[in-house]
C-alpha positions in Angstrom: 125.1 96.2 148.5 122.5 94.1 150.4 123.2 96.4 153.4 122.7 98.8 152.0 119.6 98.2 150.6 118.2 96.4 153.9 119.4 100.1 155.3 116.9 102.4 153.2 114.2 99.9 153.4 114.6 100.2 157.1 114.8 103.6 157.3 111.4 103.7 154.6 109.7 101.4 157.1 110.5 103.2 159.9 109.4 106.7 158.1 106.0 105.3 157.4 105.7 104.0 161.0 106.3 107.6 162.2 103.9 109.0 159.8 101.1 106.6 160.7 101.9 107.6 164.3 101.4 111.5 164.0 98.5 110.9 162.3 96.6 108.9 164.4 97.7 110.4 167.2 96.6 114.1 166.1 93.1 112.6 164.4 92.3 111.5 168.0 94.3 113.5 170.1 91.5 113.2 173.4 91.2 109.3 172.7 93.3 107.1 175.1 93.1 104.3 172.9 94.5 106.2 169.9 96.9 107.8 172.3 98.2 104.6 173.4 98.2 102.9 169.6 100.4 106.0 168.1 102.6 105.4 171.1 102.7 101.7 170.0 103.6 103.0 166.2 106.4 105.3 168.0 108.2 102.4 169.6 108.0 100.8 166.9 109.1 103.2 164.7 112.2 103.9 167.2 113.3 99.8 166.6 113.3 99.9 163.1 115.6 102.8 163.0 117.9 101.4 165.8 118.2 98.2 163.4 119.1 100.2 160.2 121.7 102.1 162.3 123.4 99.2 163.4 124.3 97.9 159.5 126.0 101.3 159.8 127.7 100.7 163.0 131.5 101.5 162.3 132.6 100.9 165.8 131.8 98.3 168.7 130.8 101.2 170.7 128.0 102.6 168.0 127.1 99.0 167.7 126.7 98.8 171.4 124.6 101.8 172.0 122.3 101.3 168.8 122.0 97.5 170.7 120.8 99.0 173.9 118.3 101.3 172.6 117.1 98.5 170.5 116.1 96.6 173.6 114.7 100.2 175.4 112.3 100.5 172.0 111.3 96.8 172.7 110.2 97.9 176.7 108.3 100.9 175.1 105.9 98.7 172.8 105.5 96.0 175.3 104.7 98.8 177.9 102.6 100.4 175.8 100.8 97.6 174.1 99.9 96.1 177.5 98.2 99.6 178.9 96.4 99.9 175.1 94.7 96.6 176.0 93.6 98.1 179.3 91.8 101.1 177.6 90.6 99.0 174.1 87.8 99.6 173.1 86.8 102.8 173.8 83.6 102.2 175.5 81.9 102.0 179.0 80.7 98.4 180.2 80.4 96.5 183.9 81.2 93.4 182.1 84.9 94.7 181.4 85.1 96.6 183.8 87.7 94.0 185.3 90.1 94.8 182.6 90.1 98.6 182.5 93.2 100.5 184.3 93.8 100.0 188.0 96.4 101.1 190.6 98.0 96.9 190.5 98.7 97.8 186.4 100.0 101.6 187.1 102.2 100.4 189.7 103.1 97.3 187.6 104.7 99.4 184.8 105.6 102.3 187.3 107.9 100.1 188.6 109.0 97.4 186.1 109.5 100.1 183.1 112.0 101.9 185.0 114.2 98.8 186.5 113.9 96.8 183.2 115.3 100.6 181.1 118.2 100.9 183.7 119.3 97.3 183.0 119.1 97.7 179.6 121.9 100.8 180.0 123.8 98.9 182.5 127.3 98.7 181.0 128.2 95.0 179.7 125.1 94.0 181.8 122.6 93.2 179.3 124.3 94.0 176.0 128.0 92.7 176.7 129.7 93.0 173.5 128.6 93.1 169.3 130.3 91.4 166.4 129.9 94.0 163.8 130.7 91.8 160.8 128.9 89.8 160.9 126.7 91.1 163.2 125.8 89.7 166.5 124.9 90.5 170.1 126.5 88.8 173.0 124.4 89.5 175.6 124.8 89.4 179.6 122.6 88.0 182.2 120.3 91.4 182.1 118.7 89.5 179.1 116.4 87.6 181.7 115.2 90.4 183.3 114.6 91.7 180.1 112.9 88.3 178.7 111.0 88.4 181.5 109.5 91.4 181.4 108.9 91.4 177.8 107.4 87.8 178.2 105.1 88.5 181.0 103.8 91.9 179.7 103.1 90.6 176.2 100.9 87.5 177.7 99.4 90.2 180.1 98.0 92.4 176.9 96.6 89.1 175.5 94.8 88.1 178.2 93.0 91.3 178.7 92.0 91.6 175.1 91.1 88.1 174.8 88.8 88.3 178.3 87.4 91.1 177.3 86.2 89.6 173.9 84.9 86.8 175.3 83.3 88.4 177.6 81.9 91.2 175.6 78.5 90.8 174.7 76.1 92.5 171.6 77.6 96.0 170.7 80.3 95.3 173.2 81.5 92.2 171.1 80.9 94.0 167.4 82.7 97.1 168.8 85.7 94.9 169.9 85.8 92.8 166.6 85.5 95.7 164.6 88.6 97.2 165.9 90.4 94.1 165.6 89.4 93.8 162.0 88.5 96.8 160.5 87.8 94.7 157.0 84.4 93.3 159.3 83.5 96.9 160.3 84.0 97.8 156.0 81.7 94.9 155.0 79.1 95.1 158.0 78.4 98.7 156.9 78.2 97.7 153.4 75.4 95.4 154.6 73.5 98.0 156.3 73.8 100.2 153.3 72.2 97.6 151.1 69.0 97.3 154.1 68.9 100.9 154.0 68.6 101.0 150.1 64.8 98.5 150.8 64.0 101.2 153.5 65.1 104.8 151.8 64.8 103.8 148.1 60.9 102.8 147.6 60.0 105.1 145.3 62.9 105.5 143.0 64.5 102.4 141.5 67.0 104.2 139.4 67.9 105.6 143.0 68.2 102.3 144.4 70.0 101.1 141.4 73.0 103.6 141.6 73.3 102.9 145.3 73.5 99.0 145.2 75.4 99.1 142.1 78.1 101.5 144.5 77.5 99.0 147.5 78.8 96.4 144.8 81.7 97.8 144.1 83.2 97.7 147.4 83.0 94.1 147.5 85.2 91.5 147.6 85.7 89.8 144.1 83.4 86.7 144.5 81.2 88.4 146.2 80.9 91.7 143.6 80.6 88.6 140.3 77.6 87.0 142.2 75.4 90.5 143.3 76.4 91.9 139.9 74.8 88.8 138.1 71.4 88.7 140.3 71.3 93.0 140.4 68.3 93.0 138.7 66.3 90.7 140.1 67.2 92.2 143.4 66.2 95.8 142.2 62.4 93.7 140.6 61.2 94.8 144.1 60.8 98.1 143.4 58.5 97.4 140.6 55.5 95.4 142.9 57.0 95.9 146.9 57.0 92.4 146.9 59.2 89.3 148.3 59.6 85.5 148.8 59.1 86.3 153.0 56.0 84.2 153.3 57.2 81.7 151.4 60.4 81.4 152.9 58.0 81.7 156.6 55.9 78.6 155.2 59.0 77.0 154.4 60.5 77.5 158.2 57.0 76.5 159.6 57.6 72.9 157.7 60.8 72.5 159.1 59.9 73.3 162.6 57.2 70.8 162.5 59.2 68.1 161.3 62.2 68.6 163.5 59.8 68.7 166.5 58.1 65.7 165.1 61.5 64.0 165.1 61.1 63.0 161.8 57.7 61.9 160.3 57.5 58.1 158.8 53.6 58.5 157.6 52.9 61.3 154.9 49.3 61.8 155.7 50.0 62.6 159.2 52.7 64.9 158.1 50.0 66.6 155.2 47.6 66.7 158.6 50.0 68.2 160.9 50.9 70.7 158.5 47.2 72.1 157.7 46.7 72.3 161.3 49.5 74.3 161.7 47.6 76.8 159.5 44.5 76.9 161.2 43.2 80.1 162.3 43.2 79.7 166.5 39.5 81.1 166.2 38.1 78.3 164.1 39.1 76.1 168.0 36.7 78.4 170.1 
């Protein structure tokens, strides 16, 4: 029974992967790095399957072949995951310039792809034997070619998207991070909308009312209970076109004059320093 089920949910999993695949791969069909992601998706589509085939496995051979493309899905999303990191993001810089494709990585998986695929298919050379119930892999001394490979590709892909972050600067950076987590790209926007709503909205509160109160629905929970609460004082602006800036500007201007004070022990100085601060630069001519 609990194959069975483990089966279907496989099979489910692996039905979704493909889906997600097509899709992103025909949405972008002239974007390499949505090219390389749906391949990605593929591969791993192609190892969930060749795990829910082997709880079917009826034979040592079946078991063995299912085995063996099992490990040739694994060279496909390693292979592909490193050359997505070479073409992530999608934009033009000097700065990662380092990390984009060269001849070193096209000859890198030119070459390792095919040699690692053919001793994954070597008879009894990587996979040796199976145990069907219950179910294990004996494997032969291919495994550390295959280790290898895997290993060394996988920390490959990580350092290029991790240099490339780091090294990533202003749009560069926000572009990277918002591929990375698309939830920062969700709530980023969601900022802008709310700027936009000061900008766009100045002489129609209701207008700017229905568009915050949209911007707040797409919010986290804690964050939605605490702009919901203050909504109206928010939207008070649009009654005078007035804020708390120059207060809040006063307020830095303190702050600045004490930290570059290093602290002030005497009140009167600090009272004196402060009205200077104030002065118009004319009144000095």
């Amino acid at each position: 029974m609990n194959l069975t089920l483990n089966y279907y949910l496989l099979l489910l999993f692996a039905t979704f992967n493909l889906i997600l695949a097509i899709v992103v791969h025909f949405n972008n069909e002239k974007n390499k790095v949505a090219t390389w992601f749906s391949l990605i998706l593929g591969g791993t589509t192609l190892w969930i399957f060749t795990n829910a085939m082997t709880l079917r496995a009826t034979d040592v051979e079946s078991g063995i072949f299912w085995s063996q493309i099992s490990y040739f899905s694994a060279v496909i999303i390693a292979a592909a995951f490193f050359y997505f990191s070479l073409v992530f993001p999608d934009i033009t810089s000097r700065k990662i310039d380092r990390y984009i494709p060269k001849k070193i990585h096209k000859i890198y998986l030119a070459v390792a792809v095919p040699l690692v695929t053919v001793t994954v298919f070597i008879p009894e050379f990587t996979v040796r034997d199976v145990n069907l119930y219950p179910w294990q892999i004996f494997t032969g001394p291919g495994i550390y070619i295959f280790s290898s490979f895997f290993l060394l590709t996988i920390i490959w892909t990580f350092r290029n998207l991790i240099g490339k972050y780091f090294i990533s600067t202003g749009i560069e950076k926000m572009k990277v991070s918002f591929d990375l987590f698309p939830e920062l790209e969700r709530l980023y926007l969601l900022k802008e909308e709310v700027r936009n709503i000061y900008h766009e909205c100045k002489e129609n509160k209701n207008e700017a009312r229905k568009r915050l109160n949209r911007a707040i629905e797409q919010l986290p929970e804690k964050e939605k209970k605490t702009l919901s609460k203050h909504s109206e004082e928010i939207l008070n602006y649009f009654d005078q076109y007035t804020t708390n800036a120059f207060t809040e500007g006063v307020h830095t201007k303190f702050k600045l004059i004490k930290r570059i004070s290093f602290g002030l022990r005497n009140p009167e100085i600090y009272v004196r320093k402060l009205t200077l601060a104030f002065v118009e630069p004319s009144l000095f001519v």
